[in-house]
VMD Tcl script that builds the backbone (N, CA, C; Angstrom):
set m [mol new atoms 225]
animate dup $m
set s [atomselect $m all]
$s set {name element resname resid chain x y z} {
  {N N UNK 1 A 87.012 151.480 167.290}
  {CA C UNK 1 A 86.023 150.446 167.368}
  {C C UNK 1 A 86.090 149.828 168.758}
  {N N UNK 2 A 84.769 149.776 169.936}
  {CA C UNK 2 A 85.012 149.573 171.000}
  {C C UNK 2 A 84.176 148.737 170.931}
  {N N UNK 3 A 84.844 147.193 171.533}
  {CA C UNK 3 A 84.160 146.179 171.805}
  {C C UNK 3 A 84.073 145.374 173.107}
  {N N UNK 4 A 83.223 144.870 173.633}
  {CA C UNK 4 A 83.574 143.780 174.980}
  {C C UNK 4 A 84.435 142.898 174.790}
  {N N UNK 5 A 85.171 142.745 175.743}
  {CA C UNK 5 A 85.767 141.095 175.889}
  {C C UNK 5 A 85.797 140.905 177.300}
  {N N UNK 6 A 85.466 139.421 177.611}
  {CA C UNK 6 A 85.063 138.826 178.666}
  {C C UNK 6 A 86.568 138.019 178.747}
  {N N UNK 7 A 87.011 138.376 180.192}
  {CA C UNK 7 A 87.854 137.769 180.224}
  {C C UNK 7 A 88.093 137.416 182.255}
  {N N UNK 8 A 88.366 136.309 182.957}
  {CA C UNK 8 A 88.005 135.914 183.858}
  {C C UNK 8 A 86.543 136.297 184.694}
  {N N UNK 9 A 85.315 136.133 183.546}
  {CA C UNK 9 A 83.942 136.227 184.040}
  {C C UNK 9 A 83.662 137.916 184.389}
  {N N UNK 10 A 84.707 138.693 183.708}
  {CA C UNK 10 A 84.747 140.329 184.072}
  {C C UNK 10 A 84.217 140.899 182.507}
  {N N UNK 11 A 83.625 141.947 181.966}
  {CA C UNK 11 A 83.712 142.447 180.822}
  {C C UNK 11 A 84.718 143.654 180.713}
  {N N UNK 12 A 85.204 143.499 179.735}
  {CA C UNK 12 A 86.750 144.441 179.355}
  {C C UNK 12 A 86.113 145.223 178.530}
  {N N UNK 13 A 86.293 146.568 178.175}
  {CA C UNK 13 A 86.071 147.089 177.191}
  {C C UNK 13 A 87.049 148.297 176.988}
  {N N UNK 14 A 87.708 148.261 175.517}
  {CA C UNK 14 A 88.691 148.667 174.966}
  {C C UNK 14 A 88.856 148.787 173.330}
  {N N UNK 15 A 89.567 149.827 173.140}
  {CA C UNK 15 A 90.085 149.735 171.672}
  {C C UNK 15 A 90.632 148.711 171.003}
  {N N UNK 16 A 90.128 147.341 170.341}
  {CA C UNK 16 A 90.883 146.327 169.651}
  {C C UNK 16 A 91.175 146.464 168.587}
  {N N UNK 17 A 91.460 147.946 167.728}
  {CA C UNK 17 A 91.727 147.899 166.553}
  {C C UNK 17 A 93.118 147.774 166.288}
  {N N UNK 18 A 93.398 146.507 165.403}
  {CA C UNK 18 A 94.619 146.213 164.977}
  {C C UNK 18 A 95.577 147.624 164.160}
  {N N UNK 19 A 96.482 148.121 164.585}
  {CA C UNK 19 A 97.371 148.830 163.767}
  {C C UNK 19 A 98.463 148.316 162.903}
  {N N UNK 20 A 98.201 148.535 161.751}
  {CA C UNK 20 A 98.992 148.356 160.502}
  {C C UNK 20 A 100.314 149.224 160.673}
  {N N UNK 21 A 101.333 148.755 160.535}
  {CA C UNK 21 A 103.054 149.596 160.717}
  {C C UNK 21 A 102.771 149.908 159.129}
  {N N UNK 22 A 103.296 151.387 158.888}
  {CA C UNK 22 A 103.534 151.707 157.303}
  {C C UNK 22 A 105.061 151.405 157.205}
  {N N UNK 23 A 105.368 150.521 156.002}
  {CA C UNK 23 A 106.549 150.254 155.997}
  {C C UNK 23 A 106.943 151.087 154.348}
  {N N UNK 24 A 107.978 151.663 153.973}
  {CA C UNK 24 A 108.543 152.361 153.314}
  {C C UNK 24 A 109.467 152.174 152.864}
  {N N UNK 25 A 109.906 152.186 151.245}
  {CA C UNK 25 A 110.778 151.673 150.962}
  {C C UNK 25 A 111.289 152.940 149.866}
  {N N UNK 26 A 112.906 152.630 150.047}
  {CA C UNK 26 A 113.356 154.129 149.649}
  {C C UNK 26 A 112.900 153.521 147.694}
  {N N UNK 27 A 112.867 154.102 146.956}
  {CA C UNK 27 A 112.645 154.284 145.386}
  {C C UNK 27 A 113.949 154.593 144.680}
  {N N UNK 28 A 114.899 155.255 145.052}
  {CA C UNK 28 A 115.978 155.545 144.537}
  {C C UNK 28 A 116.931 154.311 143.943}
  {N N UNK 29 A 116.710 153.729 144.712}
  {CA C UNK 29 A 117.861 152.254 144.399}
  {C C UNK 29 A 117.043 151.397 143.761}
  {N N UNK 30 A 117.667 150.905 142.410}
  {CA C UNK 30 A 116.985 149.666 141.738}
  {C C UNK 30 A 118.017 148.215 142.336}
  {N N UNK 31 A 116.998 147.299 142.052}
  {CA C UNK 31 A 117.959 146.229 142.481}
  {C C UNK 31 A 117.825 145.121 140.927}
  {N N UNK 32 A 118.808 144.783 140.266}
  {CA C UNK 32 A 119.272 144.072 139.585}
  {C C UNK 32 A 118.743 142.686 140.092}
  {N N UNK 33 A 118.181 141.803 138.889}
  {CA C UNK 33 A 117.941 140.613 138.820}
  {C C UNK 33 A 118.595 139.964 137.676}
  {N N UNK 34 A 119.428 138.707 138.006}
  {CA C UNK 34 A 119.867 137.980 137.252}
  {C C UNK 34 A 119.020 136.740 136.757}
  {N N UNK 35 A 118.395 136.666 135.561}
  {CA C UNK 35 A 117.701 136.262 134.774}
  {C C UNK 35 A 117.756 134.822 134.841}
  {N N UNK 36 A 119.218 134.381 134.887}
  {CA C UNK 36 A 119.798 133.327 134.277}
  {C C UNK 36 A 119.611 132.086 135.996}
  {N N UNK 37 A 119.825 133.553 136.918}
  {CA C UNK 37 A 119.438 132.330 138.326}
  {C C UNK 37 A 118.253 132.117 138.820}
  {N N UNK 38 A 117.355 132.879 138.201}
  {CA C UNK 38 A 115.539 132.834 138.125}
  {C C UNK 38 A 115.463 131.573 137.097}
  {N N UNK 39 A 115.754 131.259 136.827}
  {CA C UNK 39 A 115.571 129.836 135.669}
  {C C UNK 39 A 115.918 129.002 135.609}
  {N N UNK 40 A 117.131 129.011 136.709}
  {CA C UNK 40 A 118.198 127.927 137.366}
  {C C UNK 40 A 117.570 127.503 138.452}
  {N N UNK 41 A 116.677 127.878 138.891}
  {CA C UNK 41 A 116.193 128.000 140.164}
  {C C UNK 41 A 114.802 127.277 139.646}
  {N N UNK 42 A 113.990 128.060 138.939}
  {CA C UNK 42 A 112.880 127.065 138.522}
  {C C UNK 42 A 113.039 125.850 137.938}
  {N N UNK 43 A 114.525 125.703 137.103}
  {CA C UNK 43 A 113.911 124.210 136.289}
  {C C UNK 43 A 114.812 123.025 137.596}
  {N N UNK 44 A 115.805 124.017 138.571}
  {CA C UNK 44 A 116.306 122.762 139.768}
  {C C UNK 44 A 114.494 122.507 140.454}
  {N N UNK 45 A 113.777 123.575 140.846}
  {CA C UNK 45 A 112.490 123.087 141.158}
  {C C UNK 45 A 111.416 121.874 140.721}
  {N N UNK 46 A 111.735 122.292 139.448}
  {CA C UNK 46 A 110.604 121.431 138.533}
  {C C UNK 46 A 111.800 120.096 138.182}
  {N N UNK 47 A 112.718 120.015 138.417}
  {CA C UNK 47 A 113.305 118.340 138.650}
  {C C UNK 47 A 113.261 117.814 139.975}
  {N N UNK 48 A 113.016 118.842 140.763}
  {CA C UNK 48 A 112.540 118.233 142.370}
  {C C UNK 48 A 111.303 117.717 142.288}
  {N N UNK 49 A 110.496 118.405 141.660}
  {CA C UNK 49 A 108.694 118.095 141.851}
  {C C UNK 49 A 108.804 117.000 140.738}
  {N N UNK 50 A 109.361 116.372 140.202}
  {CA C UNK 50 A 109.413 115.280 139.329}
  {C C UNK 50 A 110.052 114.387 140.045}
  {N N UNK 51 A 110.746 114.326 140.664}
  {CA C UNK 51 A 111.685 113.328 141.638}
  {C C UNK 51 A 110.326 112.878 142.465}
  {N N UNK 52 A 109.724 114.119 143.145}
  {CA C UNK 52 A 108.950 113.200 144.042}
  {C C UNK 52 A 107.890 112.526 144.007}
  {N N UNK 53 A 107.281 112.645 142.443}
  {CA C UNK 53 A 105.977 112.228 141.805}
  {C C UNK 53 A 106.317 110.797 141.668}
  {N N UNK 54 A 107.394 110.632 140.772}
  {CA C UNK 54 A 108.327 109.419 140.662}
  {C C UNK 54 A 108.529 108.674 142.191}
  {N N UNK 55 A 108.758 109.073 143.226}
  {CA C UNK 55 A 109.303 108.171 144.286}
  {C C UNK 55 A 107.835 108.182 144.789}
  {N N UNK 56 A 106.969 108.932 144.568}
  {CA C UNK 56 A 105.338 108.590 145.172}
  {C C UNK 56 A 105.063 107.672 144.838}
  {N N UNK 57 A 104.725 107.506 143.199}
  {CA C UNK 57 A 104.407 106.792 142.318}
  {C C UNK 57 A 104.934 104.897 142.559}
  {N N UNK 58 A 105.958 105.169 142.638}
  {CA C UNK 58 A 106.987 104.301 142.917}
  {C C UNK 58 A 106.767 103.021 144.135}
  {N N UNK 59 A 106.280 103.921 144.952}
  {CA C UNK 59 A 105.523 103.740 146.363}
  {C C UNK 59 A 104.366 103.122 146.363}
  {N N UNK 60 A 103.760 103.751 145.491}
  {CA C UNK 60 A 102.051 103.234 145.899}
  {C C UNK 60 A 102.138 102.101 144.689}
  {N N UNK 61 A 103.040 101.959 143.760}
  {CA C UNK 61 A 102.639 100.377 143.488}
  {C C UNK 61 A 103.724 99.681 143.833}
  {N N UNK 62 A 104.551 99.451 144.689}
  {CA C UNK 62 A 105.029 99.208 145.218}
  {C C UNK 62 A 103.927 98.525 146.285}
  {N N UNK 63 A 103.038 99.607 147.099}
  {CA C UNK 63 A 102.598 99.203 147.926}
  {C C UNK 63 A 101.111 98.031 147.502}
  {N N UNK 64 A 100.300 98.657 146.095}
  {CA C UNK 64 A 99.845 97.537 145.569}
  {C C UNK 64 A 100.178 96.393 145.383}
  {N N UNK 65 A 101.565 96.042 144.958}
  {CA C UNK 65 A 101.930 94.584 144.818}
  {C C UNK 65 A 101.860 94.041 145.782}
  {N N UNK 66 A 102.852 94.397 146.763}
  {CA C UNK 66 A 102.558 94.000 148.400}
  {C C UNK 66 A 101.245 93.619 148.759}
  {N N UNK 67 A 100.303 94.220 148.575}
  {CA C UNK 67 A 99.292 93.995 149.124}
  {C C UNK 67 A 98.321 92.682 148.051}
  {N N UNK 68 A 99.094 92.816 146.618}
  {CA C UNK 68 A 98.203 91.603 146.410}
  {C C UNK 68 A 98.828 90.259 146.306}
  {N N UNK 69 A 100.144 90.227 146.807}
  {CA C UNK 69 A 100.982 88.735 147.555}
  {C C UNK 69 A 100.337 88.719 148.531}
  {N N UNK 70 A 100.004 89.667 149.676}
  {CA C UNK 70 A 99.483 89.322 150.648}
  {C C UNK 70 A 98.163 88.597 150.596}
  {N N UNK 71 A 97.525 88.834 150.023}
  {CA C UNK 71 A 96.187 88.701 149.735}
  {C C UNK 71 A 96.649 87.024 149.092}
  {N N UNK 72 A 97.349 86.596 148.086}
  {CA C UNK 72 A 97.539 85.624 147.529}
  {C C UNK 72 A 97.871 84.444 148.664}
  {N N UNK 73 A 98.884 84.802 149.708}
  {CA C UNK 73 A 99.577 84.168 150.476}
  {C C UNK 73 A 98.395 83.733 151.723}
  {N N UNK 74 A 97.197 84.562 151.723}
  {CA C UNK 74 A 96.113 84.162 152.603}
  {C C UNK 74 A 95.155 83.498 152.066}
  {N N UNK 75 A 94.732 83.767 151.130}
  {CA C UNK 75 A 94.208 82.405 150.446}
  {C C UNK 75 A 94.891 81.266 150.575}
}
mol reanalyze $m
mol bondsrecalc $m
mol representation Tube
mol addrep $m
C-alpha cells in the first residue's frame, strides 16, 4: 500500500504498511492454574473496590456538610 507523506514541505512516498511479528507458542507444555489463587485474588480485589466506594462516599458527604456550615456561617 503506497501512500504520500509530506514531510518538511517535500512529498515522501513509500511502503507504510504496518508488519505484524507472528508470535508462536510451543503447545506441548500445559501450564497449571491454581484455582484457589484466582479467587484469592478476586475477592482481595472486590474488598479493594469496596474500600474505595466507602472512602469516596465518605468524602463527598463529608464534603456536603462542609459546604452547608459554610453556607450557614455566611448568612
Amino acid at each position: 500500500m503506497s501512500k504520500n507523506v509530506f514531510y518538511n514541505h517535500k512529498v515522501l512516498e513509500g511502503n507504510l504498511e504496518l508488519k505484524n511479528s507472528v508470535q508462536s507458542y510451543n503447545s506441548k507444555y500445559s501450564k497449571n492454574v491454581d484455582i484457589n489463587k484466582l479467587l484469592n485474588t478476586l475477592k482481595n480485589n472486590k474488598k479493594i473496590e469496596k474500600k474505595e466506594k466507602i472512602i469516596l462516599f465518605g468524602f463527598s458527604l463529608s464534603l456536603v456538610g462542609f459546604m452547608g456550615i459554610f453556607v450557614l456561617f455566611v448568612r
